[in-house]
N, C-alpha and C positions, 0 to 999 in steps of 0.2 A: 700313647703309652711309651713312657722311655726304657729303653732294656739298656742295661747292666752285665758284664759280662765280670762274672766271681772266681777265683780258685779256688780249689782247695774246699770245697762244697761239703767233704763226707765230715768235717767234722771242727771245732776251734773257732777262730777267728772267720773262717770262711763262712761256715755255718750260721754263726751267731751275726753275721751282716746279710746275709739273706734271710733268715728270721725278720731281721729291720726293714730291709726294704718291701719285705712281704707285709709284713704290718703299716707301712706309710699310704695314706692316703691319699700320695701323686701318683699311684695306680702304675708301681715300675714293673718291666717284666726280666727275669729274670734267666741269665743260662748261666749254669754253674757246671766247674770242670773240677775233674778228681781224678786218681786213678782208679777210685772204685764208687759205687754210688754211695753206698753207706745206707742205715734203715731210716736215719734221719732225713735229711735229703729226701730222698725215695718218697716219704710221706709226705713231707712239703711239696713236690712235685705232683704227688696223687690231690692235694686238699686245695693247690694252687687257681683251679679253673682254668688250667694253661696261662698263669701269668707264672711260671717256672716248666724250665727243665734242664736234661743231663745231657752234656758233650763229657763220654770219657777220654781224659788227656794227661800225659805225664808235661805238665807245665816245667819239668827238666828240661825236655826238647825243646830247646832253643830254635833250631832248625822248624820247626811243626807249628811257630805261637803265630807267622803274615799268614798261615794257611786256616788257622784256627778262628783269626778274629774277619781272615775275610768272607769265612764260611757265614758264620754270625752276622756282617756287616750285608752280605746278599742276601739273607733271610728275613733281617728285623729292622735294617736301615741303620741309622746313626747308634752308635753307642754312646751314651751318658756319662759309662764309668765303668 
């Protein structure tokens, strides 16, 4: 399974590409960052079967993004995108 690391997850452009990747059938998995979850999200992560979930993060903090993806990168292995 390939994982995906998203921003910006509670809503937009963020949102509407992990909808796509949740629906493609190369079966990606999905961690999406926000500062808040949002209901949407939220729901995607409840309907996902654990191919989604939530890191909250203010994708501001520049300083927090080597700590963010390495966190990611020890959990799920390679990212995709």
């Amino acid at each position: 399974m390939k994982t995906v690391l998203v921003t910006g997850v509670s809503r937009g452009l963020g949102l509407a590409t992990v909808r796509r990747l949740l629906a493609d059938p190369e079966n990606y998995r999905v961690v999406g960052t926000s500062r808040t979850l949002g209901d949407d999200y939220g729901a995607l992560v409840e309907e996902s079967k654990g191919r989604a979930e939530f890191i909250r993060n203010d994708i501001g903090d520049i300083d927090g993004i080597p700590g963010l993806v390495g966190d990611v990168v020890d959990r799920h292995g390679t990212l995709w995108g």
